[in-house]
C-alpha positions as CSV (number, residue, x, y, z in Angstrom):
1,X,0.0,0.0,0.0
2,X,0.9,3.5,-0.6
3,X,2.0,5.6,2.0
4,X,-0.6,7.7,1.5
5,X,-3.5,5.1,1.4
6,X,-6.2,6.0,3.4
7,X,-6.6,2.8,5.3
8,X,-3.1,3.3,6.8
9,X,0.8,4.3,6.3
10,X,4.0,2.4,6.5
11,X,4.3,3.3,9.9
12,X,1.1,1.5,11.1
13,X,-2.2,2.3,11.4
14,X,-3.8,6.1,11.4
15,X,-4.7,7.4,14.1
16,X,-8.3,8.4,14.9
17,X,-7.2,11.8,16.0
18,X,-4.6,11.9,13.5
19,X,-4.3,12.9,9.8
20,X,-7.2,10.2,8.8
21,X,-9.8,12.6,11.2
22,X,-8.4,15.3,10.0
23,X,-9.1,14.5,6.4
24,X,-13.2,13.4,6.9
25,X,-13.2,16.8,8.8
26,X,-11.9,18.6,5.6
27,X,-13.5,16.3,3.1
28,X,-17.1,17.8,5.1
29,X,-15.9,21.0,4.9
30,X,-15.4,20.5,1.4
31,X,-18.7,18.6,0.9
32,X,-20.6,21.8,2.9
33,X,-19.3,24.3,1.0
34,X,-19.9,23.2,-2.5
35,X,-23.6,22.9,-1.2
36,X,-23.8,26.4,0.0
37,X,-22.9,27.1,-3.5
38,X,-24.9,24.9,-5.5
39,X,-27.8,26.0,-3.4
40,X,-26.8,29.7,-3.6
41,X,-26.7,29.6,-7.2
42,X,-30.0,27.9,-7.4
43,X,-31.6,30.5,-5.1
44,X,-29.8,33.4,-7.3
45,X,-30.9,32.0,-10.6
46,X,-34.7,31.4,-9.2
47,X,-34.5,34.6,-8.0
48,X,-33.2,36.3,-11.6
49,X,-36.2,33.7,-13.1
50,X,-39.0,35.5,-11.1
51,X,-37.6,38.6,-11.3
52,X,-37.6,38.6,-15.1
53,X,-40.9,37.0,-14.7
54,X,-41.7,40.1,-12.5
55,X,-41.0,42.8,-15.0
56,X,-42.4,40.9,-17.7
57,X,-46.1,41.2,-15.7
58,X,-44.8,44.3,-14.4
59,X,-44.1,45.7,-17.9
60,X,-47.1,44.7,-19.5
61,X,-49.2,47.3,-17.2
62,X,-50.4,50.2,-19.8
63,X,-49.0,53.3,-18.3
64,X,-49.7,57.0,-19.1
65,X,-48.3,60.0,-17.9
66,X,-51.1,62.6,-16.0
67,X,-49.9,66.1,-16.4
68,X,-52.5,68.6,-17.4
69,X,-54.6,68.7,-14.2
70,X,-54.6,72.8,-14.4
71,X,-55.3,74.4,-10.3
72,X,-55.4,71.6,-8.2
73,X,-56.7,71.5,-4.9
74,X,-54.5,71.1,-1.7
75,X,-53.0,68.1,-0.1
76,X,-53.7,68.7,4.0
77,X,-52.3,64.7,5.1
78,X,-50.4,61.6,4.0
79,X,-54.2,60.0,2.9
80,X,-53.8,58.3,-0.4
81,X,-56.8,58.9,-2.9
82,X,-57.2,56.6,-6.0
83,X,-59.4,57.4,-8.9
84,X,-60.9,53.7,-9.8
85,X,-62.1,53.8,-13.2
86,X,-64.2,50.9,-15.0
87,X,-64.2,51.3,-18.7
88,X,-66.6,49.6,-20.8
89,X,-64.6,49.4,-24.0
90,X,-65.4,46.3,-26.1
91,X,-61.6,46.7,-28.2
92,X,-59.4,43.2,-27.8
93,X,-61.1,40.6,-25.5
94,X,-63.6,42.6,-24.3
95,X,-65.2,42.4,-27.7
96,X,-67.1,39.4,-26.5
97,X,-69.4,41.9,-24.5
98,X,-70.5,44.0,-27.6
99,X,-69.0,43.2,-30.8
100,X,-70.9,45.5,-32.2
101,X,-69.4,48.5,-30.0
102,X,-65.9,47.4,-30.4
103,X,-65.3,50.7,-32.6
104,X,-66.9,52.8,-30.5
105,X,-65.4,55.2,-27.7
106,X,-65.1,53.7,-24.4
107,X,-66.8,55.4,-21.3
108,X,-66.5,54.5,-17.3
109,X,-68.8,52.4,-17.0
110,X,-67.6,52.7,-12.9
111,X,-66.2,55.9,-11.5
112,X,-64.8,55.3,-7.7
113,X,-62.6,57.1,-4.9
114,X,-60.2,55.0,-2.8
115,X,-59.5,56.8,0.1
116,X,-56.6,55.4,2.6
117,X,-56.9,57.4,5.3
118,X,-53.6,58.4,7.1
119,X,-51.6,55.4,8.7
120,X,-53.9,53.1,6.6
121,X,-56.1,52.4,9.2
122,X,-59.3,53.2,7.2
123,X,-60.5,52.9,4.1
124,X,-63.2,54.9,2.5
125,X,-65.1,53.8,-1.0
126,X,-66.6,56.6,-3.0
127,X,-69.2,55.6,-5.6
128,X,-70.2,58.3,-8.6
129,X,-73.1,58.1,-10.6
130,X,-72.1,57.5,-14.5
131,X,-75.2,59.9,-15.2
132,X,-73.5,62.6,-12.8
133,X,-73.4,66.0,-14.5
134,X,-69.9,67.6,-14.1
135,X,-68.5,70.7,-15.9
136,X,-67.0,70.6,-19.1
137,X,-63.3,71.5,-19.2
138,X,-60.3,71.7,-21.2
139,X,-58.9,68.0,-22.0
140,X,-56.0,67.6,-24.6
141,X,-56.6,64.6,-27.3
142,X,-55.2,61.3,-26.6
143,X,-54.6,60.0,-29.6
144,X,-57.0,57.8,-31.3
145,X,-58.3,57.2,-27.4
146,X,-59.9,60.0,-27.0
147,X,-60.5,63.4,-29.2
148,X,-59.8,65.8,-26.1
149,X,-62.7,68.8,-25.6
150,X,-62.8,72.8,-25.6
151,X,-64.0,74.1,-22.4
152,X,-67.4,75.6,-22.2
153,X,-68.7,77.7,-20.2
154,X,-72.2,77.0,-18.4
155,X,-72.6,73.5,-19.8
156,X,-72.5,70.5,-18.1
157,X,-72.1,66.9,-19.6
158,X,-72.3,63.1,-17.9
159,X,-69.1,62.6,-16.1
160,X,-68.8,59.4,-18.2
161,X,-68.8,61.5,-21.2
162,X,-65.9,63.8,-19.3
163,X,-64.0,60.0,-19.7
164,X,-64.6,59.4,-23.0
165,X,-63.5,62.5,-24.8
166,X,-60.2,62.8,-22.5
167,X,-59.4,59.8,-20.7
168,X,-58.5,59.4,-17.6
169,X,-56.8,62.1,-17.3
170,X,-59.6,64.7,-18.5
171,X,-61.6,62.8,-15.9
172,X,-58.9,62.9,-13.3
173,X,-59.0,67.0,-13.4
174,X,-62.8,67.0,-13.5
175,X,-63.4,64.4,-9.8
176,X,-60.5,66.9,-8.5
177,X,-62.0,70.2,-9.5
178,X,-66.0,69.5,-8.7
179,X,-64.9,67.8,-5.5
180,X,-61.9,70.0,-3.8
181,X,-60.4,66.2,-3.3
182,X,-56.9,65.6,-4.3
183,X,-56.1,62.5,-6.6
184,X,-52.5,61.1,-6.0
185,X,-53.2,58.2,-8.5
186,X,-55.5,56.3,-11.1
187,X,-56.2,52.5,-12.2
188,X,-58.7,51.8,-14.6
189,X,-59.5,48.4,-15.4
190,X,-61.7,47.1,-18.3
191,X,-64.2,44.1,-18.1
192,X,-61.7,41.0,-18.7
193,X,-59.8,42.7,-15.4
194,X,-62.8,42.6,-13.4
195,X,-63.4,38.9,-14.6
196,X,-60.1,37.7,-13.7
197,X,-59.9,38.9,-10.3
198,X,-63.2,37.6,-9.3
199,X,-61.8,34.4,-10.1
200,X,-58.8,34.6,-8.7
201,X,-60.2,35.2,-5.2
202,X,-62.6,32.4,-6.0
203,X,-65.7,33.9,-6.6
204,X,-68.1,36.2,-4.9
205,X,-71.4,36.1,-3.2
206,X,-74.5,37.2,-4.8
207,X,-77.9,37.7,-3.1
208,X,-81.0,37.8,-4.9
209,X,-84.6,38.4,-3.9
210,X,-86.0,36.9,-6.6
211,X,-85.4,35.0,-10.0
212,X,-83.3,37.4,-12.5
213,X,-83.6,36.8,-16.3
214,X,-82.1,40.0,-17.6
215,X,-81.4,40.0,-21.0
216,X,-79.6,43.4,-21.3
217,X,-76.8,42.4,-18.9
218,X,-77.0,38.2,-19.3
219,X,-77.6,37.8,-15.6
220,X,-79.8,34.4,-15.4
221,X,-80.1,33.2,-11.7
222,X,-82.9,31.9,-9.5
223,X,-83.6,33.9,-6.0
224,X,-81.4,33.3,-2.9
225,X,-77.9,32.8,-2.2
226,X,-75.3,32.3,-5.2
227,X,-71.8,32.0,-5.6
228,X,-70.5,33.3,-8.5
229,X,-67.6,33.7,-10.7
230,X,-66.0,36.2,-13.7
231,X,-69.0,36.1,-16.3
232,X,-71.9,35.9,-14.0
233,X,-70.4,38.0,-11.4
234,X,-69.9,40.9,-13.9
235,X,-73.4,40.9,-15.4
236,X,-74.7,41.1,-12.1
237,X,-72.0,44.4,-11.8
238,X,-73.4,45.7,-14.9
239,X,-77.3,44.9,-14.4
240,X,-79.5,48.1,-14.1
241,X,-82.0,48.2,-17.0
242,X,-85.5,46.0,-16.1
243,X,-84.5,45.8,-12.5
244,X,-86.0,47.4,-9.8
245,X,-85.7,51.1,-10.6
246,X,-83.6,50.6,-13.8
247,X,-81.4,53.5,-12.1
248,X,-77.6,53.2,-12.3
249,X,-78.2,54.5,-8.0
250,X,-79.7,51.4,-7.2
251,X,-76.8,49.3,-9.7
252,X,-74.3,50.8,-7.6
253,X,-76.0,50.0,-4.1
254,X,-76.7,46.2,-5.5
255,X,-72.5,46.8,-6.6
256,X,-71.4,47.6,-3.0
257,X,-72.8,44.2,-1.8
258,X,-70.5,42.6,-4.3
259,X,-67.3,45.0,-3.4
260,X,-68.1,43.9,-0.1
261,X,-67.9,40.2,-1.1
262,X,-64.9,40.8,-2.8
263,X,-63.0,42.3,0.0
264,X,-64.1,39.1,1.9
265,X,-62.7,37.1,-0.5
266,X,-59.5,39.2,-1.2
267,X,-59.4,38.7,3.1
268,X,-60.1,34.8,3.4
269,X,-57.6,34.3,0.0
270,X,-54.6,36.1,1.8
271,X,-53.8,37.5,-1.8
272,X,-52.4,40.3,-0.3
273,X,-49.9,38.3,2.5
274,X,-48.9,35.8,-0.3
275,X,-45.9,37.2,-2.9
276,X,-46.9,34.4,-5.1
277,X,-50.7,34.9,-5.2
278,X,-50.0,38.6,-5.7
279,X,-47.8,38.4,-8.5
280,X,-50.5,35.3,-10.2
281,X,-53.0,38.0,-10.1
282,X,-51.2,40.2,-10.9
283,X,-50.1,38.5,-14.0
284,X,-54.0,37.7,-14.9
285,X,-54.9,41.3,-15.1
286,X,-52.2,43.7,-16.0
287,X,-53.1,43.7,-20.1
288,X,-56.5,45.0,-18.6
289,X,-54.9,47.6,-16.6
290,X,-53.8,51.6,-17.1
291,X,-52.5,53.5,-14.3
292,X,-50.2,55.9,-14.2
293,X,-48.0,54.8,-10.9
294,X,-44.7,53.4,-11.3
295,X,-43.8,49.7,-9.7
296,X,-42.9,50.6,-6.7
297,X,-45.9,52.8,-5.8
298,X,-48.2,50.1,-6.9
299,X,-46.7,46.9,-4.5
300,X,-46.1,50.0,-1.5
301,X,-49.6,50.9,-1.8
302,X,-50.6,46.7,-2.2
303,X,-48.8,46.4,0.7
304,X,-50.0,49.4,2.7
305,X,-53.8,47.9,2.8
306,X,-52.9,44.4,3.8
307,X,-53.7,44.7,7.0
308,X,-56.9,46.3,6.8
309,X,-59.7,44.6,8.4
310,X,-63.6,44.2,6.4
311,X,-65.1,46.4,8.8
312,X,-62.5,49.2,8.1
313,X,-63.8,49.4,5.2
314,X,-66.8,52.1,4.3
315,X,-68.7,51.7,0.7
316,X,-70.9,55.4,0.0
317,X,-72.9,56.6,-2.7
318,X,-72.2,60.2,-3.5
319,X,-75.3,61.8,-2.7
320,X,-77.4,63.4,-5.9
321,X,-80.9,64.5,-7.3
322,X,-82.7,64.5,-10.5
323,X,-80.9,67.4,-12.4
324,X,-83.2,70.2,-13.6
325,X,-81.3,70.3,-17.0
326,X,-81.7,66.5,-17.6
327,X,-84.4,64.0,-16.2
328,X,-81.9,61.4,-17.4
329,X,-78.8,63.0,-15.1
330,X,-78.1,63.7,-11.6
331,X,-76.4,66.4,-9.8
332,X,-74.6,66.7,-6.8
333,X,-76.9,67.4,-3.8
334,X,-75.4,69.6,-1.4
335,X,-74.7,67.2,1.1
336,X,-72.3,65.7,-1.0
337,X,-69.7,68.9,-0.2
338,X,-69.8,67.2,3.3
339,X,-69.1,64.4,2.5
340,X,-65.9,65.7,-0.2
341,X,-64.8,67.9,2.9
342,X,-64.6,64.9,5.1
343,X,-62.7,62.9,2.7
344,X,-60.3,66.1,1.7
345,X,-59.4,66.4,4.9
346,X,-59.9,63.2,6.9
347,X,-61.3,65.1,10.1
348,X,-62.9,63.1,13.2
349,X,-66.2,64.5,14.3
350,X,-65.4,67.4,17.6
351,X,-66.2,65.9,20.7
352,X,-69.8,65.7,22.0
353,X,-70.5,69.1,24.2
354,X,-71.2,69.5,27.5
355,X,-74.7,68.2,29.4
356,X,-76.3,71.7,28.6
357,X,-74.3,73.1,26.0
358,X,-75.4,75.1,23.4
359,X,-76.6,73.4,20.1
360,X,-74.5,73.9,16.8
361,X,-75.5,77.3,15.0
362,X,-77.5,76.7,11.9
363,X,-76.8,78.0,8.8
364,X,-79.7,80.8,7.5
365,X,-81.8,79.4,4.8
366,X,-81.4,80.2,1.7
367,X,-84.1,81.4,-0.5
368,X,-82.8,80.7,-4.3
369,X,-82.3,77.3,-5.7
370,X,-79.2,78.1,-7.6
371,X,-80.6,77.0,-10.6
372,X,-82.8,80.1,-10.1
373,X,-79.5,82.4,-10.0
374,X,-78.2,84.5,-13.1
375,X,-75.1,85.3,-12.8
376,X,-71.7,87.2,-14.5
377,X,-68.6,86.2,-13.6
378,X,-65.8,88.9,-14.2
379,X,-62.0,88.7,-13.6
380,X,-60.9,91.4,-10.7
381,X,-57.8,90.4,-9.9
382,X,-56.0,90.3,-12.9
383,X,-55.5,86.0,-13.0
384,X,-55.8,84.5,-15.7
385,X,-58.8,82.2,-16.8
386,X,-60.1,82.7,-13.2
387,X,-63.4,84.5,-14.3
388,X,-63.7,81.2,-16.5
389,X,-62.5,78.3,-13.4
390,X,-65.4,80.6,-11.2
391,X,-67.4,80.3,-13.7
392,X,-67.2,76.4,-14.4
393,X,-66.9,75.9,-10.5
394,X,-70.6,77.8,-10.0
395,X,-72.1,75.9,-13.2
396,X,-70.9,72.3,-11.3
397,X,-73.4,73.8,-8.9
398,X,-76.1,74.5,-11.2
399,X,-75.7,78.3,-11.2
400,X,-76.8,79.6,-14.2
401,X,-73.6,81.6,-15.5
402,X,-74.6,83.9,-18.7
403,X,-71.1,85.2,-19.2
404,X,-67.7,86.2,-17.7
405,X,-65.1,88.6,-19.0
406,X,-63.0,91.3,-17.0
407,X,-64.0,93.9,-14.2
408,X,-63.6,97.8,-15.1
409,X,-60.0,97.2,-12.7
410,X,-58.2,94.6,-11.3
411,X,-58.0,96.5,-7.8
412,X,-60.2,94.0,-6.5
413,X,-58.8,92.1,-3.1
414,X,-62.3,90.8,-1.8
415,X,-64.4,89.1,-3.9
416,X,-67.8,91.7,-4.6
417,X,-71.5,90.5,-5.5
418,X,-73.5,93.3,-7.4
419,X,-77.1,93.2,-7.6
420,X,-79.9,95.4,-9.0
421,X,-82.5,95.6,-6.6
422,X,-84.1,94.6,-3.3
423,X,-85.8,91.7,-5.2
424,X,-82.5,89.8,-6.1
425,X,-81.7,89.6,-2.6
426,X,-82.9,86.1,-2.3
427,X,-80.4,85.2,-5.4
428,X,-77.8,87.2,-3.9
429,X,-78.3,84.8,-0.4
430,X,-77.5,81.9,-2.5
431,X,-74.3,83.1,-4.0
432,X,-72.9,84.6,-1.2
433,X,-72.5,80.9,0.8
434,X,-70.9,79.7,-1.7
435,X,-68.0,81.8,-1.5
436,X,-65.5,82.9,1.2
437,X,-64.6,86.9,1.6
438,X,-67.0,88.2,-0.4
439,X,-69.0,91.4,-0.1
440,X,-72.4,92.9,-1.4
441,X,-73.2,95.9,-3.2
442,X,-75.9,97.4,-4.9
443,X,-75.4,98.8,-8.3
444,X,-78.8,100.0,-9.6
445,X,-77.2,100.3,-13.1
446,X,-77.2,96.6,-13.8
447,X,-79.9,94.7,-15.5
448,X,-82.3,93.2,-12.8
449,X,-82.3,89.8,-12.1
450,X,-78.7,89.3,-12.6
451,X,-75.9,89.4,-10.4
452,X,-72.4,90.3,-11.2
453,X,-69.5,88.3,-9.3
454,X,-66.2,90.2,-9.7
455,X,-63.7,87.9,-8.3
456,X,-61.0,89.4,-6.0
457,X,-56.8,89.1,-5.7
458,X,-58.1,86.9,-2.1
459,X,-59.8,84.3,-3.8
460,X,-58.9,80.6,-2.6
461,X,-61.9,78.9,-4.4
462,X,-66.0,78.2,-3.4
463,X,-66.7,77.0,0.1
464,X,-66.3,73.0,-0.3
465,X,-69.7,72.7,2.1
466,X,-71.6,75.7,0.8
467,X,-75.6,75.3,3.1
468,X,-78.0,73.2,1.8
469,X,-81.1,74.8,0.8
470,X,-84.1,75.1,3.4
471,X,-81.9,73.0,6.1
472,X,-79.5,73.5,8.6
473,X,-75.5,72.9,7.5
474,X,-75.0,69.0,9.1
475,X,-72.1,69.0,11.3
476,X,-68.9,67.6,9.4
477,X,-69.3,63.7,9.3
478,X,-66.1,61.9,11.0
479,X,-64.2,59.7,7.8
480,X,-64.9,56.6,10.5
481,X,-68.8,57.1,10.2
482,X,-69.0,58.1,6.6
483,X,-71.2,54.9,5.7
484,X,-73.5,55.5,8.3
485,X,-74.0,58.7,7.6
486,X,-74.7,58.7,4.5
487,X,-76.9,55.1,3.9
488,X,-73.1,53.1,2.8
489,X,-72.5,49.8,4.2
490,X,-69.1,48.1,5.8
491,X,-67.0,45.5,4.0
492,X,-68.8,43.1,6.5
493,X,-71.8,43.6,5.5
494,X,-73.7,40.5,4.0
495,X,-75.2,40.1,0.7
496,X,-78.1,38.9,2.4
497,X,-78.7,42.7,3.3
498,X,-79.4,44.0,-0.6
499,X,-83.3,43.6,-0.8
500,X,-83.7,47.6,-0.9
501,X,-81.4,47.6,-4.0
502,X,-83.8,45.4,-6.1
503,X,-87.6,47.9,-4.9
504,X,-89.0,49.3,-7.9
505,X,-91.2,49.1,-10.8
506,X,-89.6,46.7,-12.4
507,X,-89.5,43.9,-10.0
508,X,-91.8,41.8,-7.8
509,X,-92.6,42.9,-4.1
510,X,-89.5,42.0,-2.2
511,X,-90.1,39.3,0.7
């Protein structure tokens, strides 16, 4: 045998504490490391595999840039507030849902807020009417998406309209300037988007209080409980016509229920906890997605809301009224400002007084509908475009504005109402809450029955909760109690719950 045999040596036997131990020891050493290496490499090369699978889901996200949002309201917190868009286009595979409008321009068929209040404890779900009358503003063409609109002045159009001739982005700058709410971001997602998540999660729960054969949506179920998935639970989302009311109100109180289901099922999934489920879903719907946030705001802000609880989560209606313009659109009631303030500024309700205590002063009653109120709006301070932004802002509030142009100076530091005679007074009322360091003068020279508004150097925009007609200004509702106040529901809340959402003409007595 060799010398260097590993049995032994031509001096005898090894010694088990000698050279042969010594040699295993190294041999494991050895052994140990080239695992740590093999497995290293493994975990780097997995980890370069899912990372180019990453940006490959990552990068197929549509992303525009949002830049032409003109005078924005302020931020006042760290809140975050999403503009949630639903567009109904029927271009790629959504053509399966209307061939026939595949051509055509694409509209939001939803329109939502997210609201994360600061520290994410809270979140608040803002609902707006598709039939909503906004202003019309300035929106640059988008191509071949959308052919962009001139401003004009005293008209009003459906905000879903305000989508489809600027995109997102024309809508972005509408929801900012009606409502006094900053937008930090958007996501608009189409009909294959909405599909795939509902699957993903599993499916949703779906109450009905009767039997549903509606052929305008292609919602076919018997009453009671269901549980449903992508096809069935989107033509339940989109059902309004032959149901109930037929109103797109009572489609997005039925739509909450389903949110509210969602969330459940977004809960009981984990999607949010688990990397893996995240990025699956995330694969399924980013062709159906356009936002304008880069990646790392879109996995800070998934991973900001995983820890919110159902019950933290508040589903409103913004509140509205027949328009007098349209008896097919809505407008804006005036405790809606309320609500916008609350959400603006994400303020908890004062502490209750004192046993004794005087009540909360009430705000005098005003004795103009504003739809009663002619109105000029001229430019006294020399800004431009402000006499036309005033002028936009009062029409939002169905103000009747005839005409703006500029004041004889642009001395002005208050803002001044003029008014012919003792019997505009009651118009005069109504335009003075709206607006904040403002005084009134008479100026028999004008023609009567219509004011003149010449707006000042001081002017920082129209009271967000300007008084409700013929009631008392409602305290400012905390963000907490938002769904209580204002008939919402909690992401708790049980289909079983949705029998006011299906009372109307259109449908059978519910039990």
């Amino acid at each position: 045998m060799s010398r260097y045999d590993d049995v032994g040596s031509a001096d005898g036997p090894a010694s088990p504490r000698g050279p042969r131990g010594a040699s295993r020891r190294h041999l494991r050493r050895r052994i140990a490391a080239w695992i740590s290496v093999s497995l290293t490499f493994v975990l780097v090369v997995a980890a370069l595999g899912a990372y180019v699978e990453y940006r490959n889901v990552v990068d197929s996200i549509h992303r525009v840039s949002i830049t032409d949002l003109g005078k924005r309201p302020p931020k006042y917190n760290n809140a975050l507030n999403l503009l949630v868009i639903g567009s109904d286009s029927r271009k790629g595979a959504n053509k399966r849902f209307g061939a026939s409008l595949a051509d055509g321009p694409q509209r939001s068929d939803t329109v939502m807020l997210l609201h994360l209040s600061p520290g994410r404890h809270g979140a608040t779900v803002v609902s707006f009417p598709r039939d909503s009358t906004v202003p019309i503003l300035a929106c640059a063409a988008r191509g071949s998406a959308a052919p962009g609109q001139q401003a004009s002045l005293g008209s009003v159009e459906q905000i879903n309209s305000t989508f489809a001739n600027g995109g997102p982005g024309c809508l972005w700058k509408t929801v900012e300037h009606a409502t006094g709410i900053r937008i930090d971001h958007f996501v608009e997602l189409n009909f294959t988007g909405f599909i795939h998540v509902v699957n993903d999660i599993g499916g949703v729960n779906v109450c009905l209080p009767f039997a549903v054969d509606n052929v305008n949506s292609g919602l076919h179920l018997s009453a009671g409980r269901h549980h449903v998935k992508g096809a069935q639970a989107l033509a339940f989302w989109r059902t309004r016509e032959n149901i109930g009311e037929g109103s797109d109100l009572q489609r997005i109180q039925r739509d909450q229920f389903l949110m509210a289901s969602i969330l459940q099922g977004v809960e009981h999934s984990n999607i949010l906890g688990s990397p893996t489920t995240l990025l699956s879903v995330v694969k399924d719907i980013a062709d159906a997605m356009t936002t304008d946030m880069d990646t790392s705001s879109l996995l800070q802000m998934a991973g900001s809301v995983k820890g919110l609880s159902t019950k933290s989560v508040q589903f409103i209606q913004v509140p509205s009224a027949t328009a007098t313009v349209n008896a097919n659109w809505v407008t804006w009631t005036p405790q809606a400002s309320a609500l916008f303030a609350a959400i603006a500024h994400d303020k908890k309700l004062p502490k209750a007084g004192k046993k004794g205590a005087t009540s909360p002063k009430t705000t005098p009653v005003l004795e103009a509908s504003p739809s009663q109120v002619d109105v000029k709006v001229l430019n006294g301070s020399g800004v431009g475009g402000i006499a036309s932004t005033v002028g936009a802002s009062l029409t939002s509030r169905e103000f009747n504005v005839v005409g703006t142009g500029d004041a004889s100076n642009f001395g002005y530091t208050n803002s001044v109402i003029k008014y012919a005679s003792p019997a505009d007074k009651p118009a005069v009322k109504t335009l003075r809450h709206q607006l904040h360091n403002v005084t009134v003068e008479q100026d028999s020279s004008l023609t009567p029955g219509t004011l003149e508004l010449i707006i000042g150097s001081a002017y920082q925009g129209l009271r967000t909760s300007p008084s409700p007609s013929a009631s008392p200004t409602p305290t400012k509702p905390a963000v907490g109690s938002l769904a209580k106040n204002f008939n919402g529901i909690t992401g708790d809340a049980s289909c079983s719950s949705d029998g006011a959402a299906f009372t109307g003409p259109n449908s059978p007595p519910v039990p």
